[in-house]
C-alpha positions, 0 to 999 in steps of 0.5 A, spaced: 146 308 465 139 310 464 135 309 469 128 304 466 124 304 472 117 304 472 111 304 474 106 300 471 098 299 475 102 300 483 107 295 481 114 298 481 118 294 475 125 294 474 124 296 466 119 297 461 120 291 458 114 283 461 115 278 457 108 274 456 109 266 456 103 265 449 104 258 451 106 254 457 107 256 465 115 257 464 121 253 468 124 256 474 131 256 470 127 260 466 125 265 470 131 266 474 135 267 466 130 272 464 130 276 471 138 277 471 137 279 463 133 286 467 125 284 465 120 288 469 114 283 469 112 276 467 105 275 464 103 268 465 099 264 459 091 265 461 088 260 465 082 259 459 076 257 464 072 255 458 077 251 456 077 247 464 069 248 464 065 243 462 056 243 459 053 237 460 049 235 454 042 237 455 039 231 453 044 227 457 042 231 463 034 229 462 037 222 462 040 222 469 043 216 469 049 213 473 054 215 468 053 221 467 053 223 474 060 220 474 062 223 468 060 230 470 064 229 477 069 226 472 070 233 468 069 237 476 076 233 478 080 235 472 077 242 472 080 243 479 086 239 477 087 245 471 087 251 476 089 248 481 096 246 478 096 252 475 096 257 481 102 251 484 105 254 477 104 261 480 107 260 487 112 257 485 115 263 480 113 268 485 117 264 490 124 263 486 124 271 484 122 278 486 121 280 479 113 281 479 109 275 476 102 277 472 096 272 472 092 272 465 084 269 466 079 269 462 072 265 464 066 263 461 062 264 466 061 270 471 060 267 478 068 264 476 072 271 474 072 274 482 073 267 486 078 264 479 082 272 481 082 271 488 085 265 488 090 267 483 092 273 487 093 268 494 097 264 490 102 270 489 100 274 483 100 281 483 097 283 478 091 280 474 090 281 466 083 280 465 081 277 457 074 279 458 071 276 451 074 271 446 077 272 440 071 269 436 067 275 441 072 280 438 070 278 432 062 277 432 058 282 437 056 288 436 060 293 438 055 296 444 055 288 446 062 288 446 064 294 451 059 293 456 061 287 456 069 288 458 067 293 462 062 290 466 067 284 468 072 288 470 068 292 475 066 285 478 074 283 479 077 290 481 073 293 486 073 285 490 080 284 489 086 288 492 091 286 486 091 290 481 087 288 475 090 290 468 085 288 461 087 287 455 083 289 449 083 290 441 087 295 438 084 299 434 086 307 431 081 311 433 075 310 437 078 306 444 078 313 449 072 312 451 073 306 453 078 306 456 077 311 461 070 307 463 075 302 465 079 306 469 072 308 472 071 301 473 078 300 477 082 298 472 089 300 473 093 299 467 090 296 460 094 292 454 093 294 447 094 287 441 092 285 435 087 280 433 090 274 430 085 273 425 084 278 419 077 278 416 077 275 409 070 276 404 068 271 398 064 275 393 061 270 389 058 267 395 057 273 399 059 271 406 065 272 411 070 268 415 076 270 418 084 267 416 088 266 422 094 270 422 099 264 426 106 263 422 106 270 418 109 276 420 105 282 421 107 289 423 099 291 422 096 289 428 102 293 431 101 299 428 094 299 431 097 299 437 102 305 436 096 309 433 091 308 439 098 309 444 098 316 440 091 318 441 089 315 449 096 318 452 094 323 457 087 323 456 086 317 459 087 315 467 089 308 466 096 305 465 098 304 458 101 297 455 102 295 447 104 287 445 109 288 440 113 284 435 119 280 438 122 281 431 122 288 432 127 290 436 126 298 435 119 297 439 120 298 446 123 304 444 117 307 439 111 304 444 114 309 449 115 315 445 107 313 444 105 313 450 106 306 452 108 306 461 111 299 458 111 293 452 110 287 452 114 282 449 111 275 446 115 269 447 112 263 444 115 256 445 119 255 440 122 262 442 124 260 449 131 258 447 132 265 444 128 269 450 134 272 453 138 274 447 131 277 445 130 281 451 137 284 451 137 287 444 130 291 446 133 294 452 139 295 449 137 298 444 133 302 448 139 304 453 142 306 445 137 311 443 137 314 450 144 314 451 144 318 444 139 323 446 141 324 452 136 322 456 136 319 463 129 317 464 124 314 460 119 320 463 124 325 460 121 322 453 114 318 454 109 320 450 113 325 446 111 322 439 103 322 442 097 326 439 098 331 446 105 332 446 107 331 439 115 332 436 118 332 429 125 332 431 126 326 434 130 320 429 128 313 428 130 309 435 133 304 429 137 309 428 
């Protein structure tokens, strides 16, 4: 059988293939199903610190008053709860298996993202996936805004940690080179290219924009801009490349790794977690398929073939 080891931000992974839980941390039965079923890694939900955090009201700051001093400290005790219980979640998984477990953070405020990112890895993380904006920053700062944001934080976590870190970032077709490479300047390992989950709508006769959500429809756009940004970024970047790709779509894996792709991952929504492994299966069978038909031992034989640095026309659809 082929070989699918891989490497991936320094953690040695047994296939190509994380399964990203969207929703909830998963069950340790969960756990040991999906690493019997040969995953690589396990991406944990993000810890959202603007979800944990809370602002007092200025006007009710100003009042000083007992009740808010006790609702504030009330609001203190849940937040530590929140993270506490879900770094419990991560001792917990890393206990039960071998199968390297990633910690998702995204925080509101910056003195959080370095002490939130040292407990993570304390608690039996290996690796560190940075979401340094929102999806309502994707959609509204300006774009000079938006990079030197990204790249900002990640250099405040990943030159004062020593987990790896890994960040995730909007895919689009062209223009993420540059960026991408600052990441890997600022100690980035790897990086994880996905969709936006809203599109962009206007409305002419009032003359504004607003985003519709793409949640319950299927589309394959968001993908493809991983694909094509995949295409483009390999071997001209330093960091590790991953793509979030379509559960549906059990050609993905191989065709993220003719692009380019180190590895894919797969999101596994709640209502999917019945089906998780019969879902991984097929994405690694397919991909031992196509090998087995090509004649290729190694993922490295033919990585990137499909890229704009290595680029072939003689290869079928992994479908086929």
């Amino acid at each position: 059988m082929a070989d699918l080891n891989v490497t991936f931000a320094g953690l040695a992974l047994a296939s190509p293939l994380i399964v990203e839980f969207c929703d909830e941390i998963p069950q340790q039965d969960t756990v040991a199903d999906l690493a019997e079923a040969g995953i690589g890694a396990f991406l944990l939900p993000p810890l959202n610190e603007t979800r944990l955090d809370w602002e007092a009201d200025p006007s009710e700051m100003a009042e000083n008053n007992v009740n808010d001093a006790a609702r504030r400290e009330s609001e203190r005790i849940r937040r530590d709860m929140n993270r506490d219980a879900y770094l419990e979640k991560i001792a917990e998984i890393a206990e039960v298996t071998s199968v390297p477990v990633i910690a998702s953070l995204q925080c509101a405020r910056r003195n959080q993202w370095v002490n939130t990112a040292h407990m993570m890895s304390n608690a039996g993380a290996s690796a560190i996936e940075l979401h340094p904006l929102s999806e309502k920053d994707w959609r509204t700062s300006r774009s000079d805004r938006i990079e030197k944001e990204i790249i900002r934080t990640t250099g405040l976590v990943a030159t004062r940690i020593d987990t790896p870190v890994v960040v995730r970032l909007v895919a689009a077709p062209y223009g993420m080179q540059t960026l991408v490479q600052s990441l890997g300047e600022s100690s980035a390992k790897g990086v994880v290219l996905t969709g936006s989950d809203y599109l962009t709508t206007i409305d002419a006769d009032s003359g504004t924009t607003d985003s519709v959500s793409l949640e319950g429809r299927r589309s394959d756009a968001a993908y493809m801009n991983a694909l094509a940004a995949l295409h483009v970024l390999y071997r001209r970047v330093t960091p590790h490349l991953a793509a979030r790709i379509p559960a549906d779509r059990v050609s993905a894996l191989t065709e993220c790794v003719l692009a380019g792709a180190t590895l894919a991952v797969l999101p596994v929504t709640q209502p999917l977690e019945e089906r998780a492994r019969s879902i991984v299966t097929e994405h690694i069978s397919t991909l031992h398929g196509w090998m087995r038909r090509k004649g290729y031992s190694s993922l490295f034989d033919f990585r990137g073939v499909l890229s704009d640095s290595r680029r072939s026309s003689s290869l079928e659809n992994p479908a086929d």
